[in-house]
Steps between C-alpha positions, in 0.01 A plus 500: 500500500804432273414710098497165322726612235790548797380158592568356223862717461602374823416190458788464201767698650722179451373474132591930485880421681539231217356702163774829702783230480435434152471860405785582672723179340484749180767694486350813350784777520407759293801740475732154350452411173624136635213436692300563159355128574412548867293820410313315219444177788319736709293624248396170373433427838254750582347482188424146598343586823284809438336261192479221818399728728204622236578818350442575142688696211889329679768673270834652519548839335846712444610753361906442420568386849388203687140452462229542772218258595190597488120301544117625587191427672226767400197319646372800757312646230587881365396713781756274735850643570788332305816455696848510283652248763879551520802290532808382328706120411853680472768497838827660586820303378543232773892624550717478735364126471758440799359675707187347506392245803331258234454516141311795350276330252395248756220589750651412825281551824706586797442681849088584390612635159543367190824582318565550097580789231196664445302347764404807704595756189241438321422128405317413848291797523430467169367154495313556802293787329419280167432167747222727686332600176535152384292357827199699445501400165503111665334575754181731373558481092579886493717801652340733698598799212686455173865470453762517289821348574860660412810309596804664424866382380607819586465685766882378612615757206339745563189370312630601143236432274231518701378847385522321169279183614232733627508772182500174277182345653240757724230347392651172671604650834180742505413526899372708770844472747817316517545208849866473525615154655833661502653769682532362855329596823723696743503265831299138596423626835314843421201502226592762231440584152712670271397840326784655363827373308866716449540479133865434390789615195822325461777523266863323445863763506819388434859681475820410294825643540676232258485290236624219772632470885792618549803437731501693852843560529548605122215711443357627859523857532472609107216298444079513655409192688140402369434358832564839673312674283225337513492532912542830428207553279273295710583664811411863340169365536440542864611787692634510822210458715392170217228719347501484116710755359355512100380805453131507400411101626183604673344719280164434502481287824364667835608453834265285772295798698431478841163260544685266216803452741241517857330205293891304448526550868209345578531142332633287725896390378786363694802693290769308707330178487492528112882615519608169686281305261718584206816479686522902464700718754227743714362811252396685780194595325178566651178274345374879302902542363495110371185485340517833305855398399323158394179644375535882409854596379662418194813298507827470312714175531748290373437173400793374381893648449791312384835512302811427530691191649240294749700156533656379737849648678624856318536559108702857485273649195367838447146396357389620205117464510243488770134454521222613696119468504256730681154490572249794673148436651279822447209615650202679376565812281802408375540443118807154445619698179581794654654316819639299265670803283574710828724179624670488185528895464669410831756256419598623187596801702682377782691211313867549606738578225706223321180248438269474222158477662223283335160493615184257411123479602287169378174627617307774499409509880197453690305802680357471879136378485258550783146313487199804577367475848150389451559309189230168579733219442751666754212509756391131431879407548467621822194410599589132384812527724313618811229266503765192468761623768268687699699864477478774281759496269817790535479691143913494471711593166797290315856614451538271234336511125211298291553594162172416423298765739638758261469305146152389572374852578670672223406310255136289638410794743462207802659588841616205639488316843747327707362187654817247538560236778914523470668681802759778459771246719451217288833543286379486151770579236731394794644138544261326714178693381203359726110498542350474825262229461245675735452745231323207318196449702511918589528568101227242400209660806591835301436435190207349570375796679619724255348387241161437681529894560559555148238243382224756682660815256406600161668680193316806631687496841873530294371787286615792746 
């Protein structure tokens, strides 16, 4: 027998396709102050729905950045659990808008997937969490546990003022545990659930050999080439063999021992079929190499480099400034300030003579999280997910970062949970970002058993 408040979700999914098409018609980027309008349209938005949907206390609330959304239901009584329930409005810039197969602000179903900015990262799994709260509220007049709802405008910067938000107003986000409806699940076809996150630390370097370019012919030879120099610089990073070469990276961080790497081994992963899939030549790894390289090793990339003459045809200059931004994932034990001063220990050290070497960081960095083993909302996640797909969920980790696993701990003491319905091959911040629109009716059957699982908990159960 269908749960009636999945009835009653499935029963709308062409009333849930419309309100995602709306949501994502607003074009909340949050890291352009031009889309200042589309980020305050999405808020008004969901501020409209969570009051229609019957949740109390609907308000936005900042702290110098763009302002969160938050709303309640604290009907369970006080020995209930309260959930902080987790999303956020804001999207990637839509760019290169070429490239895109149909426009990015318009939800465009195509090939079993629905198509938009935002749609998969985070905006569908998003409004498929609040939805399922709203039906049992329509459907029974209450929530199986309290909640408190938190969506962001800024988790696509690196979620800036969010420590702020929550210093600002604890009483407001008081709760037993964080459910994320971000962070993606790792494949469609195998039940998992995320425990673990890489944290992250980024920072901005330029070089300047001029006070403008200068001619090839007239100056080549007596003067440094920005462009050169910053190759150089970059490719002191790596040594030979493509390990990273800064001196005093990893401190902190310890290797994978032998049962963690037995246990990579074991989870079944097509490496070549995943190479193909991305149009990547063959790594030649095995399924234990790719997955500790993905789960359990820091990394050190560049994310963007450029200078000089990019046109097209040939312009004979010796360029006088270049750019470069870099970015490192790190795993647990390592601190981003130090990472962060051994890189730039690093390049101050190795930048080649004849440049002036500048070097910027916007954000403090984000540490690896990890959610405890037997914490009671992680084993109702997977409970939930085995009793609707019939297999016990994989317990797998992310390469990629959630600010807010790390802000909400440090500053509410919650660990957080992972429970989104957005794939890791669904393109989001990519032209063409999609949503599999199975992950509708396999999203809604979850949350309805989760929250049936956490319905039966009390306060008492979330004080270990």
């Amino acid at each position: 027998m269908t749960d009636p408040v999945l009835a009653h979700l499935l029963a709308d999914r062409t009333g849930f396709v419309a309100r995602l098409a709306a949501l994502v018609a607003c074009p909340s980027v949050s890291t352009d102050p031009a889309y200042a309008p589309g980020m305050a349209e999405a808020r008004d938005w969901w501020c409209a729905r969570l009051a229609a949907l019957g949740f109390q206390e609907v308000r936005e609330v900042a702290a110098g950045g763009h302002a969160a959304v938050t709303a309640s239901w604290h009907g369970a009584g006080p020995n209930a659990p309260t959930l902080l329930v987790y999303g956020h409005y804001d999207v990637q810039p839509p760019d290169p808008v070429a490239a895109w197969t149909s426009p990015p602000f318009q939800l465009t179903p195509r090939n079993g997937r629905l198509h938009g900015r935002g749609v998969s990262d985070d905006k569908g799994p998003s409004l498929l969490a609040i939805e399922t709260l709203g039906a049992f509220l329509a459907v029974e007049g209450r929530l199986p546990c309290n909640v408190t709802i938190l969506l962001e405008g800024e988790e696509e910067v690196g979620s800036a003022t969010l420590t702020k938000i929550l210093e600002r107003n604890r009483g407001l986000f008081a709760a037993d545990a964080v459910l994320s409806a971000d962070g993606a699940r790792w494949r469609a076809d195998l039940p998992t659930i995320t425990v673990a996150t890489r944290g992250v630390a980024a920072l901005e370097l330029s070089v300047r050999s001029a006070g403008k370019d200068l001619h090839s012919g007239r100056y080549g030879g007596v003067v440094a080439n920005a462009a050169q120099a910053m190759a150089q610089l970059l490719a002191s990073l790596r040594d030979a063999r493509g390990e990273i070469a800064v001196a005093g990276f990893e401190d902190g961080a310890t290797p994978p021992d032998a049962a963690t790497r037995a246990e990579l081994a074991s989870i079944p992963f097509d490496v070549k079929a995943h190479d193909a899939s991305i149009g990547a030549p063959p790594s030649g790894l095995t399924t234990a190499q790719f997955l500790e390289r993905l789960w359990l090793r820091p990394t050190l990339e560049v994310n963007g480099l450029w200078g000089g003459y990019t046109g097209p045809g040939g312009k004979t200059v010796i360029p006088n400034q270049a750019f470069a931004k870099l970015s490192m994932r790190l795993v647990p034990g390592q601190d981003p300030a130090r990472v962060l001063a051994a890189v730039t220990t690093h390049l101050r050290a190795h930048c080649p003579r004849g440049v002036a070497l500048e070097i910027s960081t916007h954000r403090d960095g984000t540490p690896a999280t990890a959610v405890p083993p037997a914490h009671p909302l992680l084993l109702a996640a997977e409970a939930a997910l085995e009793s609707t797909t019939g297999t016990k969920p994989l317990r797998v980790r992310m390469g990629a970062t959630l600010p807010l696993t790390d802000i909400v701990h440090r500053v509410l003491g919650l660990h957080t949970v992972m429970f989104s319905f957005a794939t890791a091959d669904e393109d989001f911040h990519a032209p063409d970002e999609n949503w599999r629109e199975s992950a509708i009716p396999e999203g809604f059957a979850a949350w309805v058993a989760l929250l049936r699982r956490v319905g039966a908990l009390s306060r008492a159960d979330f004080a270990g």
